[in-house]
C-alpha positions as CSV (number, residue, x, y, z in Angstrom):
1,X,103.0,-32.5,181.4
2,X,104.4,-35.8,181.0
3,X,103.5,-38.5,183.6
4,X,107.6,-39.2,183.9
5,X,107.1,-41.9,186.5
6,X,104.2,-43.8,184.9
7,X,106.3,-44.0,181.7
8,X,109.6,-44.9,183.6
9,X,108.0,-48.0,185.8
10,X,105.8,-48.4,182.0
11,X,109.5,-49.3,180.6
12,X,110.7,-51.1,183.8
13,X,108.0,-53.5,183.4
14,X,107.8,-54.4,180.1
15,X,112.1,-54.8,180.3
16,X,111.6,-57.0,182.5
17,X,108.7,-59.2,181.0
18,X,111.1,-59.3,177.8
19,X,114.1,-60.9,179.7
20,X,112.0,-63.0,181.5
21,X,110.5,-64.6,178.4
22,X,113.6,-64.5,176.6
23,X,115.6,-66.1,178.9
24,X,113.2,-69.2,178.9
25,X,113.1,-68.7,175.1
26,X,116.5,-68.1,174.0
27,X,119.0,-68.5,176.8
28,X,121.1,-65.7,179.0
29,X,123.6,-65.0,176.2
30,X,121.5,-63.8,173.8
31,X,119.2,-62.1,175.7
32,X,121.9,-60.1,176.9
33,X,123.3,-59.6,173.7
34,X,120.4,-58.6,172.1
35,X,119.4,-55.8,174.6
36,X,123.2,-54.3,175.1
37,X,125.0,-54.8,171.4
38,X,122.5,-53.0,168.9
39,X,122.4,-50.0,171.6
40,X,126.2,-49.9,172.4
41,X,126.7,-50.0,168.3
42,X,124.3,-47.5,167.5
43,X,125.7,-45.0,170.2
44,X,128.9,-45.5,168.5
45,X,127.5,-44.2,165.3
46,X,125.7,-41.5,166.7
47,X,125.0,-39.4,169.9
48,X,121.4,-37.9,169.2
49,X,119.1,-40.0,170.7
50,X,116.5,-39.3,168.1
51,X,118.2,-41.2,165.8
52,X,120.0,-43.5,168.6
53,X,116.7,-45.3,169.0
54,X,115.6,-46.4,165.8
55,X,118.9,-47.4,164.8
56,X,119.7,-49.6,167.8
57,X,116.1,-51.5,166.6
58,X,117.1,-51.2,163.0
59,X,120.7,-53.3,164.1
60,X,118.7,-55.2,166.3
61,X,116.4,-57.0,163.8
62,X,119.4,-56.8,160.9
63,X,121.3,-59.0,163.6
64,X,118.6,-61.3,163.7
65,X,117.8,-61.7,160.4
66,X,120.9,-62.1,159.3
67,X,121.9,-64.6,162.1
68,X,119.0,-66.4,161.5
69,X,119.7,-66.7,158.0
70,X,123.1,-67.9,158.4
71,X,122.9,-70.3,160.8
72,X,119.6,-71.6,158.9
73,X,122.4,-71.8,155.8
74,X,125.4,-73.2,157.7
75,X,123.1,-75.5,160.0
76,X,124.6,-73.8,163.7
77,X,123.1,-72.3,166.8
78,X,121.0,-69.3,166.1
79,X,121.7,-67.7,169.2
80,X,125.3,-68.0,168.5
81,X,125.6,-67.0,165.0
82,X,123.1,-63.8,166.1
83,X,125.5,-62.9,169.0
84,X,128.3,-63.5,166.0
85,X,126.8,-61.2,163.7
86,X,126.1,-58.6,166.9
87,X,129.5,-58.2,167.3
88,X,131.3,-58.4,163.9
89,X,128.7,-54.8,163.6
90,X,129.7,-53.6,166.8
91,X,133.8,-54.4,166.2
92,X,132.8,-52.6,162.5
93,X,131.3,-49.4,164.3
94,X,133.7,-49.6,167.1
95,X,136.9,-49.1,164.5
96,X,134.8,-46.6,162.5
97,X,134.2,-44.4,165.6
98,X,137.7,-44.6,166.3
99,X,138.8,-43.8,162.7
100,X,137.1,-40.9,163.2
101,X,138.3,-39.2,166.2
């Protein structure tokens, strides 16, 4: 079958490589916000995790580009007009999901 653990520690590894860099990179804030807020949004839109996963990267990257873009157009903080943009999709998904319950 599938070597379960190899893959698990596989992920733990390179998690932890990416918050390491990013932290010296980017700062706390983002980091977390990047790794919680595109998953947390996308598993309001959906429960199949087929679909989970490439959407939480798809909002992921949208965030950024479109953070970076505006705060390249209004002259702010990346990081804080990416965590901005993060959330105004996660506030949009979170009153969608509950629209719909």
């Amino acid at each position: 079958g599938v070597p379960v653990d190899r893959l698990y520690f596989g992920l733990l590894i390179l998690l932890a490589v990416t918050i390491a860099l990013g932290m010296q990179l980017v700062g706390a804030i983002l980091v977390t916000a990047l790794l919680l807020m595109p998953g947390a949004t996308a598993r309001l839109l959906t429960s199949n995790i087929m679909v989970l996963i490439p959407l939480s990267i798809g909002i992921g990257v949208l965030g950024v580009v479109i953070g970076l873009t505006l705060a390249y157009l209004a002259d702010v903080s990346p990081g804080a007009s990416i965590v901005l943009v993060l959330f105004v999709v996660f506030l949009a998904a979170f009153v969608t999901a509950g629209q719909r319950k």
